[in-house]
C-alpha positions in Angstrom: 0.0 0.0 0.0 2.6 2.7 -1.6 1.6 6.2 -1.6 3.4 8.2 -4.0 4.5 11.9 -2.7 1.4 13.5 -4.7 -1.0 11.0 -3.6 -0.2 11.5 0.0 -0.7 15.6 -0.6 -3.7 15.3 -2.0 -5.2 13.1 0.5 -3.9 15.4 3.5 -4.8 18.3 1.8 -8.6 16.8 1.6 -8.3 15.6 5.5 -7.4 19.0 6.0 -9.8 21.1 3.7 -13.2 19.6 4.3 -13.2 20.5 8.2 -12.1 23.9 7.4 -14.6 24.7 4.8 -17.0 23.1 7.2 -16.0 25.3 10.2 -16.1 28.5 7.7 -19.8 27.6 6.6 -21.0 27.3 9.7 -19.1 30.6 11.5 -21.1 32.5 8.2 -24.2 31.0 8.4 -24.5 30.8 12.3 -26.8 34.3 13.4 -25.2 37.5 14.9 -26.6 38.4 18.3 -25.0 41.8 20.5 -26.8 43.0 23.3 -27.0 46.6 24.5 -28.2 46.7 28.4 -25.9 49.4 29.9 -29.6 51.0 30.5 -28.8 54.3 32.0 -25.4 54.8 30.4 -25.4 57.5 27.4 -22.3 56.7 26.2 -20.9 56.1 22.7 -20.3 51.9 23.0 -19.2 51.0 19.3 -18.7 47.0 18.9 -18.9 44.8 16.1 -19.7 45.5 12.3 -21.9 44.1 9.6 -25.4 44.5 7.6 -29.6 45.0 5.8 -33.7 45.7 5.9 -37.4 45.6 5.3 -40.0 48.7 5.3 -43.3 49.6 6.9 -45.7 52.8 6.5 -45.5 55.1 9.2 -47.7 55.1 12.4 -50.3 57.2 13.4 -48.3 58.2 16.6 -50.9 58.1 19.5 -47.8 59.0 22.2 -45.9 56.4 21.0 -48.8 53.9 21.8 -50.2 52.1 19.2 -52.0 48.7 18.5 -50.4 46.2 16.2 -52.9 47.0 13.6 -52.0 50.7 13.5 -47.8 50.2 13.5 -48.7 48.5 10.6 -46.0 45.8 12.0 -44.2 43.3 8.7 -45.1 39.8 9.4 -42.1 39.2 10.2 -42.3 42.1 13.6 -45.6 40.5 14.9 -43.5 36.9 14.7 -40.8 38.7 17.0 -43.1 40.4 19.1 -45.2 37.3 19.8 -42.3 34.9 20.4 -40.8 37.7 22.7 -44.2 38.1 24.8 -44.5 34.2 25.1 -40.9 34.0 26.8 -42.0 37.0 29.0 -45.3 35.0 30.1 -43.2 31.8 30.7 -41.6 33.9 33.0 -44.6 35.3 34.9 -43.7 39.2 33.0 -46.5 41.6 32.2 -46.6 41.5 28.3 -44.2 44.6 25.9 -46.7 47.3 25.0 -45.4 47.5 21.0 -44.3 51.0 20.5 -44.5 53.2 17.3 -42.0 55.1 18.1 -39.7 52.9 19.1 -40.9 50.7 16.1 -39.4 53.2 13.8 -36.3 54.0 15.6 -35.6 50.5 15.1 -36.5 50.1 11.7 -34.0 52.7 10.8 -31.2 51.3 12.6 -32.1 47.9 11.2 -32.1 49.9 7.9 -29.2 52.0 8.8 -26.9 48.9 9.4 -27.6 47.3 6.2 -27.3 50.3 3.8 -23.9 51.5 5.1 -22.4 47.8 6.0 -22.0 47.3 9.6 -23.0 45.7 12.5 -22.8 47.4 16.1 -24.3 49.7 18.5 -23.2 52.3 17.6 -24.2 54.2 13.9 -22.3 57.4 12.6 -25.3 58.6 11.7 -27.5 57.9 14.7 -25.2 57.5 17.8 -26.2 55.4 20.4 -30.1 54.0 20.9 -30.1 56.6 24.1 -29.2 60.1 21.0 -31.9 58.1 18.9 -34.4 58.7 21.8 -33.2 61.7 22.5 -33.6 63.0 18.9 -37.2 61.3 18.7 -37.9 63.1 22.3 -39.0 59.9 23.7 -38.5 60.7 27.8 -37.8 56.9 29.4 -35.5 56.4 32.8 -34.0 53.1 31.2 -33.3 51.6 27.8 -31.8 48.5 25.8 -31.4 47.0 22.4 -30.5 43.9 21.3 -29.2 43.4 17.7 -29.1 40.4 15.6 -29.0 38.7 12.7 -30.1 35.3 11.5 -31.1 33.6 8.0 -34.1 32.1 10.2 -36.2 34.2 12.7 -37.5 31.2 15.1 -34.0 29.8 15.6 -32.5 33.6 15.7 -35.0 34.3 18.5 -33.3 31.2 20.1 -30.1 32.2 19.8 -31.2 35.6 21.2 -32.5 34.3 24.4 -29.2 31.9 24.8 -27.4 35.0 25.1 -27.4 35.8 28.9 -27.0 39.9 28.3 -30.0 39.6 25.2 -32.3 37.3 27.7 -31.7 39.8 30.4 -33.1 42.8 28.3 -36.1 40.6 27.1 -37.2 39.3 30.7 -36.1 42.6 32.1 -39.3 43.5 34.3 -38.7 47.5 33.9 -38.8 47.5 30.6 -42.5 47.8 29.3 -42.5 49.0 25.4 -40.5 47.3 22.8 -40.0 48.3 19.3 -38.9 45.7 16.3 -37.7 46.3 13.1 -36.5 43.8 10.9 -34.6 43.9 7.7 -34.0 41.3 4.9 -31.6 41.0 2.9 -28.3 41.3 5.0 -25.0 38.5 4.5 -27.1 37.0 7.8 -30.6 37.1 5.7 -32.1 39.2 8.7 -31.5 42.4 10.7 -33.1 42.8 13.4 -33.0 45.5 16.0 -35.2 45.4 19.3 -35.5 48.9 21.6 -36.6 48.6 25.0 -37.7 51.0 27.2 -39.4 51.3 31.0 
């Protein structure tokens, strides 16, 4: 059972190539999760970068209180949202009051993040989620955002709530309104940012 010189190569270079190219489609395909929850810190906190997005209309804004039906949610939102309020009820939590205002501010971050390539908490054009809701004039004592990003939204949500700091934002019984915005088309198939706030 001679091996020549080549033969042996080729075989070690396939032992060696297959795992890698394994390990490399999985580390691309497997969702981006990065949690926010310094809630009263106004800081600039830039992280991690990478991408993209899916429109609404705009709400009626009622204070920033709206139904489901008048934010107009994508069906991919009211997904989020119920999946989100199901964890919170597992865990004995008043349900998240959707939000148009926040709804929006997430949108464009979600939007923001895949039109100029980046993922992180922190946008050159928006700041941090505390300037967003200080530009929108929303008055709150805390705040949060998780960001992610997933080809699949059930098993994205999953990953979200294996992530102690994301879990903590979503079971996180001063926070009361939640805005969703979710984006298609990023290198992760799905951006999605989530703004709490007490």
């Amino acid at each position: 059972m001679g091996y020549s010189i080549k033969q042996l190569t080729v075989k070690i270079i396939v032992l060696l190539f297959i795992p890698l190219f394994t390990l490399i489609l999985i580390v691309i395909n497997a969702p981006k999760v990065m949690a926010n929850n310094n809630s009263n810190e106004r800081t600039n906190q830039s992280e991690w970068r990478n991408y993209q997005s899916s429109q609404a209309k705009s709400p009626n804004l009622n204070n920033g209180q709206s139904s489901l039906r008048e934010i107009n949610l994508t069906r991919e939102e009211a997904q989020m949202f119920k999946l989100i309020n199901q964890e919170r009820a597992k865990a004995g939590l008043p349900q998240f009051e959707i939000n148009a205002t926040l709804t929006k501010l997430a949108r464009d971050k979600s939007l923001d993040m895949v039109g100029h390539n980046y993922f992180g908490h922190y946008s050159e054009r928006f700041g941090t989620i505390h300037d967003q809701l200080k530009a929108a004039k929303v008055s709150y004592g805390n705040a949060a955002e998780n960001l992610a990003g997933g080809p699949n939204l059930t098993k994205t949500h999953c990953r979200i709530l294996a992530s102690p700091a994301h879990r903590s934002n979503l079971l996180n019984p001063k926070f009361k309104k939640i805005g969703i915005g979710i984006v298609k088309g990023s290198p992760y198939g799905k951006m999605i940012t989530q703004i709490f706030i007490d």
